[in-house]
C-alpha positions in Angstrom: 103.7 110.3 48.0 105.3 112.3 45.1 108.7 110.7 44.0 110.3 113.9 45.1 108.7 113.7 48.5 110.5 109.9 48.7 114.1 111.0 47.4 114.3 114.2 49.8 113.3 111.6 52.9 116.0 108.7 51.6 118.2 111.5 51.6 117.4 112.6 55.0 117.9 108.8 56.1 120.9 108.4 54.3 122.4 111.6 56.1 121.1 110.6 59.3 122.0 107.1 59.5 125.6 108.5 58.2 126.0 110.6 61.4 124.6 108.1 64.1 127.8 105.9 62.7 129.9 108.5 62.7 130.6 108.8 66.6 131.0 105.1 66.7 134.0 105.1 63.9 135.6 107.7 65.9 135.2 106.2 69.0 137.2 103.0 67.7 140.7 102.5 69.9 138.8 104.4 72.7 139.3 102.2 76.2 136.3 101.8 77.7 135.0 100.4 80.9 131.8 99.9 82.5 130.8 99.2 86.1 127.9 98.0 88.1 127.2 100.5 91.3 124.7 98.7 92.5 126.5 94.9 92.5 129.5 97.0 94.3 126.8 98.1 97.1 125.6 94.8 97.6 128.3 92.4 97.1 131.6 94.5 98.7 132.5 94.2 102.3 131.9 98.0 102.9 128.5 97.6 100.8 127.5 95.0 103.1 129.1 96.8 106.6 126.7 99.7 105.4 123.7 98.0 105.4 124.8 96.0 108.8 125.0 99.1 110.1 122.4 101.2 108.9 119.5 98.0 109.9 121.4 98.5 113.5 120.5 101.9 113.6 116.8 101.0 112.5 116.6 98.7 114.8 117.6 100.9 117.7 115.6 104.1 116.6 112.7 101.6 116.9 113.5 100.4 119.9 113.8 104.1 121.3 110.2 104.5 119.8 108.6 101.2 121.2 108.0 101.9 124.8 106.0 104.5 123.8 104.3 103.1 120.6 103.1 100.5 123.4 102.1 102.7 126.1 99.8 104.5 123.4 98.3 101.4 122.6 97.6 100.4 126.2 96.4 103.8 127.0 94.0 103.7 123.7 92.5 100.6 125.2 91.7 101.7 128.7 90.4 105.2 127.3 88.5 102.8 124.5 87.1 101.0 128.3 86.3 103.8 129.9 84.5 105.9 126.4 82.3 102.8 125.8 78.6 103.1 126.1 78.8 107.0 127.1 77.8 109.6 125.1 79.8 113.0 123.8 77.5 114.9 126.8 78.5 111.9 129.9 82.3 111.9 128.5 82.2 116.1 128.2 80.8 115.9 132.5 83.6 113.8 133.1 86.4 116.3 134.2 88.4 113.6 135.0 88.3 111.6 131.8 88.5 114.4 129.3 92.0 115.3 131.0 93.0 111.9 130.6 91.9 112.2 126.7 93.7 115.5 126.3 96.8 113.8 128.0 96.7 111.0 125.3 96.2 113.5 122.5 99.3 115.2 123.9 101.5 112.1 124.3 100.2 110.8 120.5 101.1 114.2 119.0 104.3 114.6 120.6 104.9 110.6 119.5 104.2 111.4 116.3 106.9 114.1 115.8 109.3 112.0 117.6 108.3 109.4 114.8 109.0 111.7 111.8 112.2 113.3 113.6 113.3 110.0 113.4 112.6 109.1 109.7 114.3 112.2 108.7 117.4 111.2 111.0 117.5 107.8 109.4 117.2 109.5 105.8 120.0 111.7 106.9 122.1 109.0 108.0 121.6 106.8 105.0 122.2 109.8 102.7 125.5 110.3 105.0 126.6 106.7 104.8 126.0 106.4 100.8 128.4 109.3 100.5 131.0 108.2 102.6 130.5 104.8 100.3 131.0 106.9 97.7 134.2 108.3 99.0 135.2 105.1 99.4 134.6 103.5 95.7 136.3 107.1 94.0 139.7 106.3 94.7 139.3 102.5 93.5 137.9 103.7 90.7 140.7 105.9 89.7 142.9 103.5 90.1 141.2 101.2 87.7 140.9 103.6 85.2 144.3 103.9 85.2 145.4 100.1 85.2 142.8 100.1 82.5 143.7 103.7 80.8 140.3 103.9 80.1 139.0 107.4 78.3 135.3 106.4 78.8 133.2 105.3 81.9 130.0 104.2 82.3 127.7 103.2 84.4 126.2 99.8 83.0 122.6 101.4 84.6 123.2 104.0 82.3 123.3 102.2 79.1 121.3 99.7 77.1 124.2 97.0 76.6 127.6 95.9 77.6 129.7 93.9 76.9 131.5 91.5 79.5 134.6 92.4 78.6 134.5 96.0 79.5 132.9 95.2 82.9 135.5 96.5 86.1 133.1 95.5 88.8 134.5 92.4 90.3 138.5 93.9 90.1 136.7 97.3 91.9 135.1 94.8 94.6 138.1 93.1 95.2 139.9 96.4 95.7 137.4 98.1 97.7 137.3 94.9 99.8 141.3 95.3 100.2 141.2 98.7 100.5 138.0 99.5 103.2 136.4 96.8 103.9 134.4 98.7 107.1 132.7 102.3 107.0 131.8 104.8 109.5 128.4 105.2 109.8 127.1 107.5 112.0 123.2 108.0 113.2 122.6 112.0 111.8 120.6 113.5 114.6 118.1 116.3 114.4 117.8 118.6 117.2 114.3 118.3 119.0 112.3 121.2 118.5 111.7 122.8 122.0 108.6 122.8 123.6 105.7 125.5 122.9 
């Protein structure tokens, strides 16, 4: 490399390096303050009332689902009886038989939108509970940054490294605990589709 081609490069470096300190100098006497989002969903009381709540909806959308999630399976092992040993032309004769495999089909199929309707309604109500979480940890928040008159907040997800000292998340726990330590969550319901 020509000497010419080294200087113009330590002079890029030099001007580079020059601004990536520059921000940092200026940002000196800025309060900042950092906070975990995730340690405030797991460890606060309304963190934890969410997830009570949302594994007791779960629970009873699967409950809804397992009489019939059952019935399939007994009705796949008498149809499995009564297909053994027959052939497609003995099981297409059987008038009686292919109606009861076209009633299974029918009860399956409407199971399985039942099954999805209700993954959507439990991703719906999750999505719904999260934001009313959310609406709960603003105002605590807000009130830190202003105990703390802090002109920068992070997320500690959202950067590489901080330090301890900066960290809000046990004095945001404490007051979200204080302040709502219980959420409203509500199962989100999705109209079934009617019959065609």
């Amino acid at each position: 490399m020509s000497p010419l081609k080294k200087l113009l490069i330590a002079i890029v470096f030099a001007f580079s390096s020059a601004a990536a300190i520059a921000p940092v100098a200026s940002a000196q006497g800025t309060v900042v303050i950092a906070f975990d989002d995730a340690r405030i969903l797991i460890e606060s009381k309304a963190g934890k009332d969410l997830q009570t709540k949302l594994t007791n909806i779960e629970t009873q959308m699967n409950n809804e689902l397992n009489p019939t999630r059952t019935s399939l399976q007994n009705d796949a092992k008498t149809l499995d009886t009564k297909l053994n040993g027959k052939t497609r032309e003995q099981v297409a004769a059987d008038t009686t038989l292919v109606n009861e495999l076209k009633a299974y089909q029918t009860k399956a199929n409407d199971f399985a939108n039942k099954n999805a309707r209700y993954a959507q309604e439990y991703s719906l109500t999750e999505r719904a509970a999260l934001i009313e979480f959310n609406k709960a940890v603003e105002p605590v928040l807000l009130e830190v940054i202003r105990e703390k008159n802090a002109q920068l907040v992070v997320k500690k997800s959202d950067v590489v490294f901080s330090a301890d000292t900066i960290d809000v998340t046990s004095s945001m726990i404490a007051k979200l605990d204080a302040k709502s330590p219980t959420l409203n969550v509500v199962r989100q319901r999705i109209p079934e589709k009617p019959a065609q």
